[in-house]
N, C-alpha and C positions, 0 to 999 in steps of 0.2 A: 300362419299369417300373424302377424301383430296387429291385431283386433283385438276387440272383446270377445272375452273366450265364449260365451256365449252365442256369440255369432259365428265363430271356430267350429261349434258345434254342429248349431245349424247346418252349415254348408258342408260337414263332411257327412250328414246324414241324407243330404239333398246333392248334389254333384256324382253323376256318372261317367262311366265310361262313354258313353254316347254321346254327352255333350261337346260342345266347340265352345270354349271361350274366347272371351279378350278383356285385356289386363292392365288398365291404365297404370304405371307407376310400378316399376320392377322392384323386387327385393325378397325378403325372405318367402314371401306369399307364390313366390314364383315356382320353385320346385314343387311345393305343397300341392299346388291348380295342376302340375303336369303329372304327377298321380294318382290327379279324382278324375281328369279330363281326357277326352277323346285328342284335343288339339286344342292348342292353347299361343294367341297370338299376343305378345308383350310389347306394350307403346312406352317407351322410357326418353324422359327429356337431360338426366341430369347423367353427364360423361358416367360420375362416379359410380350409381347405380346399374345402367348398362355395362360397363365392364365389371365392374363385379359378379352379377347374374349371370350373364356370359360365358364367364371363367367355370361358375358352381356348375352350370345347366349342360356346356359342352364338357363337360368331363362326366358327366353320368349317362354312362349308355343305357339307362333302363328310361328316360326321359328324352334325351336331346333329338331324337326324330319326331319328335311329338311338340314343338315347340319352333315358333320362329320370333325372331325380334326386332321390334321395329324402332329404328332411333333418329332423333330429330334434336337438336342442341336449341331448345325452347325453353330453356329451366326457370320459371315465374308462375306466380302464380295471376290469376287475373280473373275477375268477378263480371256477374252481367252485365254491367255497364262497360266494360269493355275494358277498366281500370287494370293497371299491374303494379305488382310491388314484389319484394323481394327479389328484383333483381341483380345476378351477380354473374360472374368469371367472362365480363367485360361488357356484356348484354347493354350494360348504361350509354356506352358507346355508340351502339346503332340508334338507328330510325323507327320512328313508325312503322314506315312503312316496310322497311326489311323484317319487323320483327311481325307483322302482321304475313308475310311471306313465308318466316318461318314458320309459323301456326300452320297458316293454311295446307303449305306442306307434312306438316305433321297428322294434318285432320283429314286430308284428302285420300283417302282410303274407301273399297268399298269391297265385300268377297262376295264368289258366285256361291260359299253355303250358310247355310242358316246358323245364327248366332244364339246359343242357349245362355249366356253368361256373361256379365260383364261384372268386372271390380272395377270401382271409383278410385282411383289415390294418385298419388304425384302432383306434378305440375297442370297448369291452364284448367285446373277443375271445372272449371262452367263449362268450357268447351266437349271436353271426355263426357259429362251427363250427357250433358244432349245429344252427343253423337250416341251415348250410350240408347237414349231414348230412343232414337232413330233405330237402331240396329234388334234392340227387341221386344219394338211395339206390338209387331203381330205373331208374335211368338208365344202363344198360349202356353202357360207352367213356367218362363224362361225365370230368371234371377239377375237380378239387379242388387251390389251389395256396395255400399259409400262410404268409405272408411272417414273417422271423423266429420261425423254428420252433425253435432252439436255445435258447431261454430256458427256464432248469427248469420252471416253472407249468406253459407252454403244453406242452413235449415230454408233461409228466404226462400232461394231456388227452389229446391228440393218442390216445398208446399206448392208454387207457383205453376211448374212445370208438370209434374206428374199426374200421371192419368188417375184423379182419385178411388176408378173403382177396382186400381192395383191394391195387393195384399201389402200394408207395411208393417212390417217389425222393426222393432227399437232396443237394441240391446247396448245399457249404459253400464259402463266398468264404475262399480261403487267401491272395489276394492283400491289396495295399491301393490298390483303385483307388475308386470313387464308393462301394460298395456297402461296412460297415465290416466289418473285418478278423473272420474267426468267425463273423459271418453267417450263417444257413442258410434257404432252402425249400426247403422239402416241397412233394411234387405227388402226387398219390392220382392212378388211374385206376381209376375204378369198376369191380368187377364184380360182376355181380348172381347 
């Protein structure tokens, strides 16, 4: 994954076979999650990342029965107050109200098994926390990991939201190797 390596670490010392994840934001972190994990569910808003992951994931038979992908053309990003920005490949085009449509399609999801795992990254970030919150609050040991945690918006959230007597760790890239320089995730371990 393109984290801090230090968070690379953590979670391959922490991630089994018995887990179920879900993966906000496909890309390299995708194959990575389908060989620590039991089953690994992939929410991606942006064409280019779904079909590239896609291509990697259904051509490796030691993975692709252990994975499914979930795709919604929501590519934006958008903060608690409901704001978005960075929008592109026509997005500026639509409505409100269509692009609030397309969210909710994206978000409306719910599984009959229990969720050990969730990765933060991609698009509509406030929304993936929270759902993420949702999905593994009462999951005693689960893992919560938020890729680029250091941004003021998301830190806001982050403090706001979480249940303080979760476990967090903070791992900042000081160096300047793959991952950029100030970098940080966050890794919550649940406790109920």
């Amino acid at each position: 994954p393109w984290i801090v390596s230090e968070a690379v670490d953590y979670l391959h010392e922490s991630l089994t076979k018995e887990m179920v994840g879900v993966e906000f934001g496909a890309g390299c972190s995708t194959t990575w999650f389908c060989e620590r994990l039991k089953y690994l569910h992939t929410f991606e808003c942006s064409q280019h990342w779904a079909v590239g992951t896609l291509n990697r994931v259904t051509n490796d038979p030691n993975i692709n029965n252990k994975w499914c992908l979930h795709y919604s053309n929501c590519d934006w990003n958008k903060d608690s107050l409901g704001n978005r920005w960075f929008i592109k490949n026509g997005h500026h085009l639509r409505t409100k109200k269509e692009m609030d449509a397309m969210e909710d399609h994206f978000m409306g999801f719910s599984f009959n098994s229990k969720i050990d795992f969730c990765f933060v990254d991609g698009s509509i970030r406030y929304d993936t926390y929270v759902k993420s919150l949702e999905l593994l609050s009462k999951n005693e040991g689960s893992i919560l990991c938020i890729d680029n945690s250091e941004k003021p918006h998301r830190a806001k959230y982050i403090d706001e939201l979480t249940p303080t007597k979760w476990k967090k760790l903070e791992f900042v890239n000081n160096d300047s190797n793959d991952v950029e320089a100030g970098s940080k995730t966050t890794i919550f371990r649940i406790v109920v």
